[in-house]
C-alpha positions in Angstrom: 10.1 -37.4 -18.6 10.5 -35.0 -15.4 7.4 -33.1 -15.3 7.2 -29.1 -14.0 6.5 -28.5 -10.8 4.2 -25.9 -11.6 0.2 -26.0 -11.8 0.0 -25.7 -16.2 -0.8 -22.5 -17.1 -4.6 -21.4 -18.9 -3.3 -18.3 -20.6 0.4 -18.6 -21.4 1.7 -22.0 -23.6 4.9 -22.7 -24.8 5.0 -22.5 -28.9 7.3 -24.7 -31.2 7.4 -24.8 -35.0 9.5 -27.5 -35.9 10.3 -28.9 -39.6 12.6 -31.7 -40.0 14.6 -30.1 -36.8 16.5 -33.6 -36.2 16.9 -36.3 -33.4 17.9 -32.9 -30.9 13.9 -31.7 -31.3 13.2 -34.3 -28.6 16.1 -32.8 -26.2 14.6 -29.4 -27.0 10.9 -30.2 -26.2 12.2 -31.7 -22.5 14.1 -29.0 -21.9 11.2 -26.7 -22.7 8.4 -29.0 -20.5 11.2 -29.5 -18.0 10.3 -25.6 -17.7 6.9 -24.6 -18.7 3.4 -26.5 -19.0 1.6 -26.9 -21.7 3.8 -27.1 -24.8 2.7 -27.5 -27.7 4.8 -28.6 -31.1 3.3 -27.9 -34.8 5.2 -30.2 -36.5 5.2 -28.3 -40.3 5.0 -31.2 -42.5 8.4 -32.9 -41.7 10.1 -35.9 -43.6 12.2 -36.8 -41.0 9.9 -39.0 -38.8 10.2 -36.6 -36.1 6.5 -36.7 -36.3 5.9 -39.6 -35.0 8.9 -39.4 -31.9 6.8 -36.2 -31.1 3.7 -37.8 -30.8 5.1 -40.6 -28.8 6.3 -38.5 -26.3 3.2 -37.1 -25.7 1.6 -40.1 -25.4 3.4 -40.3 -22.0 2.9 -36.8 -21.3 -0.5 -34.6 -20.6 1.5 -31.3 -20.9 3.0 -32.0 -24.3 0.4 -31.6 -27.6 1.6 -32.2 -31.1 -0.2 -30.8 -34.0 0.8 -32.3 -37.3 0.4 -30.1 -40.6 0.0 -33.0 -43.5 2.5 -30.6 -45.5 5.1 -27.6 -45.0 4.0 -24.6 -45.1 6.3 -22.0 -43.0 7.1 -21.1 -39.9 4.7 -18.5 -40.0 2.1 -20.6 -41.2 2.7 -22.7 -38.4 2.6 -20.6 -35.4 -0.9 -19.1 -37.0 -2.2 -23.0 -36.9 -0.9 -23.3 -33.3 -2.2 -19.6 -32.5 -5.5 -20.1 -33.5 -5.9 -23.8 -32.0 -4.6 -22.4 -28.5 -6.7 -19.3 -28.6 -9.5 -21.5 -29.4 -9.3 -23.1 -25.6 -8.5 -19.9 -24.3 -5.1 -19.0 -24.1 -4.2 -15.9 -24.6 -0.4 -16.1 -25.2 2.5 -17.7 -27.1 6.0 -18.3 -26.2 8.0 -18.9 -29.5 10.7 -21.6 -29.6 12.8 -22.9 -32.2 12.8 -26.9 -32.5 16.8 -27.3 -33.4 17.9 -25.9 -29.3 19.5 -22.7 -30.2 17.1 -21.2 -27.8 17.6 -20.8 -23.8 14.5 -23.1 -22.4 15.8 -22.3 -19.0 14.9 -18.4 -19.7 11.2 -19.3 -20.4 9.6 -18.8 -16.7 11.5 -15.3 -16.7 10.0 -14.4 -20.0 6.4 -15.8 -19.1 6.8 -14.1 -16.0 7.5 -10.4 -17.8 4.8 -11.4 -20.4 1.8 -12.4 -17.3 3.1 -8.6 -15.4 2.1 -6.5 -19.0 0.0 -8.8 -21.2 -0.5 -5.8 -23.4 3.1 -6.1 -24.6 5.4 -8.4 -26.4 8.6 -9.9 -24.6 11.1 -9.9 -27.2 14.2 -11.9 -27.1 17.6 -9.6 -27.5 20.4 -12.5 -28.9 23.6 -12.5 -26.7 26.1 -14.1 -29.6 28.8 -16.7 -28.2 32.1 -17.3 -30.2 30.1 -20.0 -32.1 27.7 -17.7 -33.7 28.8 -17.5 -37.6 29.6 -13.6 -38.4 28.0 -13.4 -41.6 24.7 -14.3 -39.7 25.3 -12.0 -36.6 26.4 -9.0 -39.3 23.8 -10.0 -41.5 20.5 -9.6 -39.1 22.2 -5.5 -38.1 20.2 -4.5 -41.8 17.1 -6.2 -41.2 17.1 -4.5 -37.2 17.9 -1.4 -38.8 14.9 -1.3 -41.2 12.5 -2.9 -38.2 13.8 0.1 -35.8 13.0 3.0 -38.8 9.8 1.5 -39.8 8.3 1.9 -36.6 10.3 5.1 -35.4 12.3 3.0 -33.3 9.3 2.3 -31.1 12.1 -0.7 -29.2 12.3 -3.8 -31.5 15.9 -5.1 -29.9 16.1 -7.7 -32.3 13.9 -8.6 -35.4 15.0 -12.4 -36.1 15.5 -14.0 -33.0 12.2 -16.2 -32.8 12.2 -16.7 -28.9 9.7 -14.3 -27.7 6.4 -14.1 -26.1 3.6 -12.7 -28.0 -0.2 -11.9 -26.9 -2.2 -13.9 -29.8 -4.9 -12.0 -30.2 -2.9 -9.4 -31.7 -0.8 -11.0 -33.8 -3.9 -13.6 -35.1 -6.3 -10.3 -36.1 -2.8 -8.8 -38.1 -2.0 -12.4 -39.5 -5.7 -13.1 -41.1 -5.5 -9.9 -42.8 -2.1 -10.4 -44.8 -1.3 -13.0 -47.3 2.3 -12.4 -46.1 4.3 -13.7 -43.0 4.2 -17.1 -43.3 7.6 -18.4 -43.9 11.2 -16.9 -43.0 9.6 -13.4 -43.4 7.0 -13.5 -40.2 9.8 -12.6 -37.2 10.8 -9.4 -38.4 7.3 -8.6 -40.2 5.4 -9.9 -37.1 7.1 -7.6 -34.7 7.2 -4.3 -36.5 3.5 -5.5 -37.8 2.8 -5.4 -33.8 4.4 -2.0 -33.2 2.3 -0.4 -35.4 -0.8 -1.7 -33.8 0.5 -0.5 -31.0 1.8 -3.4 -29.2 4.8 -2.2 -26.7 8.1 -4.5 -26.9 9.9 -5.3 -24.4 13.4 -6.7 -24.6 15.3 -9.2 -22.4 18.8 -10.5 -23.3 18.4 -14.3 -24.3 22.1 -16.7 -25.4 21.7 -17.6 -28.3 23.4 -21.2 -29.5 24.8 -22.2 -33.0 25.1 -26.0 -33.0 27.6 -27.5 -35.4 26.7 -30.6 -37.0 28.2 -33.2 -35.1 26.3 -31.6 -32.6 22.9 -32.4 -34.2 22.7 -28.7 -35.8 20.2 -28.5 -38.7 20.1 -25.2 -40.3 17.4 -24.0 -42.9 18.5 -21.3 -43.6 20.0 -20.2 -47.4 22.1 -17.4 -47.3 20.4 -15.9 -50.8 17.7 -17.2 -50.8 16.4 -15.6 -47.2 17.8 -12.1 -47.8 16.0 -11.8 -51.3 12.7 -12.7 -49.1 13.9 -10.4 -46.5 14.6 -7.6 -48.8 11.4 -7.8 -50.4 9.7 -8.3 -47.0 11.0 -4.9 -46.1 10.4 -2.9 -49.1 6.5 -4.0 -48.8 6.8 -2.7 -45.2 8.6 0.5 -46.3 5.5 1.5 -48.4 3.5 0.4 -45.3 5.5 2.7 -42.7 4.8 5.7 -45.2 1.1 5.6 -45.0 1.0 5.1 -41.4 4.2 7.4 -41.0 1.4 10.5 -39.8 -0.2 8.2 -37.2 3.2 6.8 -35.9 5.1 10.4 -35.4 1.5 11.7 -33.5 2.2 8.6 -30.9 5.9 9.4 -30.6 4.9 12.5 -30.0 2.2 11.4 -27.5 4.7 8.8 -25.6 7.3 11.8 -24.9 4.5 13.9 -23.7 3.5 11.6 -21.2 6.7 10.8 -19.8 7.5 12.6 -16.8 
């Protein structure tokens, strides 16, 4: 494997949830090392012995750790485990990946880079759609922006779903171990305005965003129904959130346009 240039990093790591993502996990993890050192890969309890390839990659590789979870329990569930393992060697923060390469590996050093100049912030990816990108999906993902945008007072969230991002862990571990929420489909969009209202600043850089058809290895978990009835409920809870925090969030709106000159 063709190892990074670069000295690895102690504060920022490169974070991948992956359940049964498919032969294509392995292109995606070199492509992410191929950029950024270390990476680490929670593997969420996957059936499709993707474990074990995983693990005997980084055998060969210093930069590349695999956690295994014995069972799946959600992408959310699974960036808290990786989180709170990181944190507890010191890092600091997280690059979010997903394991089935609809992500832009090439765009992590600009997005660590952004992250390392503000670590107070998030560094939210913004999805730039191709032709490939399905319209129900790209349509679809406008509601839940909408209702991430008005529960924070459109505080910035660009996009509410699209999982590659940069997060400072801290932040998003303290918020995490106080909800029983956010740990499957429901913890991008929750995580972020969750963030917001603690007062984390986004920050948005445009990211491509790939769809990859099966014959090209694709593997999709996502069910149409099933995800927007966890999504709609997701927001309703956070709707009932926003209005009890609604005084403190207009008094920093209010604040921010003060202090801009």
């Amino acid at each position: 494997m063709p190892q990074p240039s670069r000295t690895p990093s102690r504060t920022h790591l490169v974070l991948i949830p992956s359940y049964n993502p498919g032969p294509g996990v392995l292109e995606t993890v070199r492509a992410a090392r191929a950029q950024w050192s270390p990476v680490w890969v929670v593997v969420d309890g996957s059936t499709d012995g993707s474990a074990g390839r995983l693990q005997a990659l980084a055998e060969q590789d210093e930069g590349l750790h695999v956690i295994v979870l014995p069972e799946n329990r959600g992408k959310g569930a699974a960036v808290l485990e990786g989180m709170e393992r990181a944190a507890a060697q010191g890092f600091t923060h997280a690059l979010t990946m997903d394991s089935d390469g609809q992500h832009p590996a090439d765009l992590i050093p600009e997005f660590m880079a952004a992250s390392q100049a503000d670590p107070g912030a998030m560094v939210l990816g913004k999805p730039v759609f191709g032709a490939d990108a399905p319209a129900l999906r790209v349509n679809g993902r406008k509601v839940s922006n909408w209702w991430a945008n008005f529960e924070t007072l459109w505080m910035g969230i660009g996009d509410s779903l699209y999982g590659f991002r940069v997060y400072p862990m801290a932040s998003l571990i303290r918020i995490m171990r106080g909800s029983r929420w956010m740990r499957r489909f429901d913890f991008d969009p929750e995580a972020v305005v969750r963030l917001c209202w603690a007062g984390v600043r986004p920050i948005n850089l445009a990211a491509p965003v790939r769809y990859l058809s099966a014959s090209e290895g694709g593997v999709s978990h996502f069910r149409y129904l099933r995800d927007n009835v966890l999504l709609t409920g997701m927001h309703t809870r956070l709707f009932f959130g926003f209005l009890g925090r609604l005084p403190a969030l207009l008094l920093r709106r209010l604040s921010s346009r003060r202090d801009i000159p």
